[in-house]
Structure formats: structure tokens, C-alpha cells
N, C-alpha and C positions, 0 to 999 in steps of 0.2 A: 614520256615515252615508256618510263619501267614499268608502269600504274598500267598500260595497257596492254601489254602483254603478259602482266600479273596476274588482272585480272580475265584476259583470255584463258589462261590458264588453269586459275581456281574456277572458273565457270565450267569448262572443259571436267574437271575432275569429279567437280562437284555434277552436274546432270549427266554424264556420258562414261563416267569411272568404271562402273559397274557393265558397263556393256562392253568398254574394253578391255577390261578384266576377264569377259566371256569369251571373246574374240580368243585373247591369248589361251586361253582354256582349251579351246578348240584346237589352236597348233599345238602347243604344247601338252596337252592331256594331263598336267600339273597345276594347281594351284598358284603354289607359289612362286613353281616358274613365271606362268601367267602374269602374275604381281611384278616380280620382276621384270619381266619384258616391257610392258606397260610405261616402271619407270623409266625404264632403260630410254623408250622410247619418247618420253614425255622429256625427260633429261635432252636427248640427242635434239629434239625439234626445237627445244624453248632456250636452248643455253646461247645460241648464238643473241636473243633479241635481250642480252644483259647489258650492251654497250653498243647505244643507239649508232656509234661509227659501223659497229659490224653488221648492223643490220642494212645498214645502206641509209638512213635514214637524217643524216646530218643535213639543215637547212632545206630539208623540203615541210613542206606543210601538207597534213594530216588528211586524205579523203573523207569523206563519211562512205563506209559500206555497211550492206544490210548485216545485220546481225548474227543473223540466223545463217545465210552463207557465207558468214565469215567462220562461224562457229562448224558449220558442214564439212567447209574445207580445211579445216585444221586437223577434224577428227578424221578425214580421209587422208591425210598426209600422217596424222600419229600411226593410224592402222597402216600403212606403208611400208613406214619405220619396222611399225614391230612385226612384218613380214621377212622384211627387208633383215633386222635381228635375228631372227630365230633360223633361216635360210643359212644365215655367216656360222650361228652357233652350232648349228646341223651338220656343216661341213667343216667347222674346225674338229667336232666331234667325233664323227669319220675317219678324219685325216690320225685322229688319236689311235681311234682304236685299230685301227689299220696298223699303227707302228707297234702296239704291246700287246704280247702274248694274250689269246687266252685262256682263264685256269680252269673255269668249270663252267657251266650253262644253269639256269634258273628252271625252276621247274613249275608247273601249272599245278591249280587247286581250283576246281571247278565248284561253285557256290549253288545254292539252289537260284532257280530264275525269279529275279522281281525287276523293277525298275530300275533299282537302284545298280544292280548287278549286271544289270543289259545293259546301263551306262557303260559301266566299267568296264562289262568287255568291249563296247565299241571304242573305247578312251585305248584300251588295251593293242585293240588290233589298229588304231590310228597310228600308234608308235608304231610298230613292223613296218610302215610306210616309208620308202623313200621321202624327203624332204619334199621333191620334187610334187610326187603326189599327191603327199598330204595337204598340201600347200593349195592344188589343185579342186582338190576335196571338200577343204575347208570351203576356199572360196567359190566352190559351184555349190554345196548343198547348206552351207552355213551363213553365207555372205549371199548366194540366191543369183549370183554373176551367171552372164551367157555365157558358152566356150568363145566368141569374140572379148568381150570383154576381159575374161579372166586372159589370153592369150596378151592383148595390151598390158594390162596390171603387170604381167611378167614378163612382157617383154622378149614373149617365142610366138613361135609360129600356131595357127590353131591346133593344127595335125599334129604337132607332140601335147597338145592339151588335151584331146580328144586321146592320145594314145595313152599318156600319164592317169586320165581317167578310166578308160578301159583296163587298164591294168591295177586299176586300185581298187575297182569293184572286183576285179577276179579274185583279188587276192581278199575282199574283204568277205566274199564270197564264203573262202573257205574257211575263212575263222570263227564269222559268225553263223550261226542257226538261224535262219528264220522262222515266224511264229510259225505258220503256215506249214513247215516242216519238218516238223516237231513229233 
């Protein structure tokens, strides 16, 4: 049984690492946050299947499932996780800065425009986002979700999905430039 979710796992990392790696990119606007959340995530989903009792799996015999949806569904449960993670880190983060002073505010350096730099500032104005939003965001314009679906995935109503998004364009609105109005 270790051999199989071992290798569920090195298959997972190995063909789909780098996409999840993106994903987290996308929430977190950090690299190596990204990296981390990823493991975090791969950690939280695989550690229980180390002791076939915790898995549930003592004395039953082995189905065959297809492969490919078995592979699907694990990587839609990792991306989950690492929603599910970054959501908790979001708001213990909050909950921080909420309780300590603060001393000074950061200040802007506006680059000339390439790609690379319109990256940044969309990575830029992703963090100003509510958790809630960005989350929202990610998952309608990155992940490609209905407002039904994404409302599932999180487990709210459509109408504050639709409102978390109206409000993330407004605000994204104002931070970015578009080409068009330049």
C-alpha cells in the first residue's frame, strides 16, 4: 500500500509540480511562498496514506481505477488544500497585523512598462486584495471556474461571489492602467 501512494505522489510532482507551483503563484504573488504552499499542501493530502490503518485500508482489497482520474482527482484535492492553506495563512496574517502597531508604510517605484513589469504590477495589486477576492479571482480568471462553481469550491452563496468579484475588478481597476488608456 506505501508503493502506491508513493508513487501517486512522485507522479503528481513529477507531471503536474510545475502547474501547481503556478496555481500557488497566482494566490500568493510569491515564488517561494508558492513552493511552500504546494508542499504544505502535498504534506497535508499524503501524510495520512503512511499507515495503511489511517487510511482506512486494512483488509480490504485494492479496486483498479483509471489512472488518469485518479491522478485528476488528487491534483484537484492538492489545489484544495493549497486554497484551503493560503485562505488560514491570510487570516492568521490579519489577525497579526491587526494586533501590532504600525511603524511606517512602503512606498511605490513605478518602472518603465514591459511584460515583465505588468506582471508585477498585476502580482502587486493581487496582494491589496482581500483573501476573499483574490481567491475569487484566481479562481474565475486563472482556474477559468463559473461563478456557480467557484461559489461551490468555497462553499458561499453566488451573490457574494459575484460581489467579491465586482469588487476586485473595481479595485483592480484602479491600480492598474490599461493598455487602451495609456
Amino acid at each position: 500500500m506505501s508503493a502506491r501512494w508513493d508513487d501517486e505522489l512522485t507522479e503528481l510532482v513529477r507531471t503536474r509540480g510545475r502547474a501547481l507551483v503556478g496555481y500557488g503563484y497566482a494566490l500568493t504573488g510569491d515564488v517561494r511562498r508558492a513552493e511552500d504552499l504546494v508542499q504544505d499542501a502535498l504534506v497535508r493530502v499524503f501524510r495520512r496514506f503512511r499507515r495503511p490503518e489511517a487510511a482506512g485500508t486494512r483488509g480490504r482489497t485494492e479496486i483498479p481505477l483509471d489512472e488518469a482520474k485518479v491522478q485528476a482527482g488528487i491534483e484537484a484535492y492538492v489545489r484544495r488544500t493549497m486554497l484551503n492553506l493560503f485562505l488560514d495563512e491570510t487570516r492568521r496574517t490579519a489577525l497579526w497585523h491587526k494586533a501590532r502597531p504600525t511603524v511606517a508604510s512602503a512606498t511605490e517605484v513605478r518602472a518603465p512598462a514591459s511584460d515583465i513589469t505588468a506582471r508585477a504590477d498585476v502580482t502587486a495589486a493581487l496582494r491589496d486584495l482581500s483573501p476573499r477576492q483574490r481567491a475569487c479571482v484566481v479562481l474565475r480568471y486563472y482556474d477559468d471556474l463559473t461563478v456557480p462553481q467557484i461559489a461551490t469550491t468555497l462553499g458561499v452563496a453566488q451573490g457574494t461571489i459575484k460581489r467579491h468579484l465586482s469588487d476586485a475588478i473595481q479595485a483592480l481597476r484602479g491600480v492598474l492602467v490599461l493598455e487602451g488608456e495609456r
